[in-house]
N, C-alpha and C positions, 0 to 999 in steps of 0.2 A: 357323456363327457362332463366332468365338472368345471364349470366358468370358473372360477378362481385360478385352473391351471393353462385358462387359452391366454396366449401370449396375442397373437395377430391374427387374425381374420381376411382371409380374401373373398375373391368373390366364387369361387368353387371348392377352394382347401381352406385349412386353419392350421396354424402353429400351436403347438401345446408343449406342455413339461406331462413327461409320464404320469399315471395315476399310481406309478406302485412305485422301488423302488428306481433310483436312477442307475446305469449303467457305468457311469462316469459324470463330472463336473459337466455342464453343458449339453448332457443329455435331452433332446426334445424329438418331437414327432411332428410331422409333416402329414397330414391327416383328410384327404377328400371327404367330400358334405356328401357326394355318394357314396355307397355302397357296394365295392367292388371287391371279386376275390382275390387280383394280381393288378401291377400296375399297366400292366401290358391289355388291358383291360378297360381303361380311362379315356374318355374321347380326349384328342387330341388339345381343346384348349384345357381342359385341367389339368393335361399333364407338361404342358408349357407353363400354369400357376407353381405345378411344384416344382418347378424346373427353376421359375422366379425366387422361390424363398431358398433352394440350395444354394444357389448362387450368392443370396443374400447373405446366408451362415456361415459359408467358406469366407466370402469377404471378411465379417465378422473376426472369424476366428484369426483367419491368415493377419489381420492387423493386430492381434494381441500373440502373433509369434507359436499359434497352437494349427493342426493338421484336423482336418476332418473327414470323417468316415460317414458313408452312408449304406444302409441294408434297406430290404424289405422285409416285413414280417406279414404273413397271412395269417391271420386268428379267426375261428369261428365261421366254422365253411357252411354252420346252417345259416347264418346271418351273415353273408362274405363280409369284410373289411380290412382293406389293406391299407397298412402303416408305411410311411418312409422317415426311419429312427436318423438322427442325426447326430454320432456319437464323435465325441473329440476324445481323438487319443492319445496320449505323449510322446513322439517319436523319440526313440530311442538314439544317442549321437548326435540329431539333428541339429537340436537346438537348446 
């Protein structure tokens, strides 16, 4: 990961912006310091860490009147690492 794009650091994940392109405005990643293939895979306090920073982004966003969306991506199943992408979308009508 390039330092230039970690946003926050906890004590098991870190916040990042993409290395490639963005998906949308506000696109970032939600990213564990291990190494795992799924998030179902995470011991239990790192997956209350990422639990802490969704929570943070939804807040985030829902105060600037935008929706957010999150996925998991599995990349690189010789070197597992699962991503939790934190995409904001524009609802459509909503708002």
């Amino acid at each position: 990961m390039k330092k230039h794009l970690i946003i926050a650091i906890g004590i098991r994940t870190y916040l990042c912006l993409p290395a490639h392109q963005s998906l949308t405005d506000g696109h970032c990643l939600v990213v564990p310091q291990a190494h795992v293939a799924a998030g179902t895979l995470l011991d239990e306090d790192v997956w209350l860490e990422v639990q802490v920073f969704r929570k943070g982004l939804t807040r985030m966003f829902e105060d600037m009147g935008k929706d957010t969306v999150f996925m998991e991506t599995a990349v690189a199943f010789r070197h597992p690492s699962a991503h939790v992408p934190g995409v904001r979308p524009r609802s459509q009508g909503n708002r």
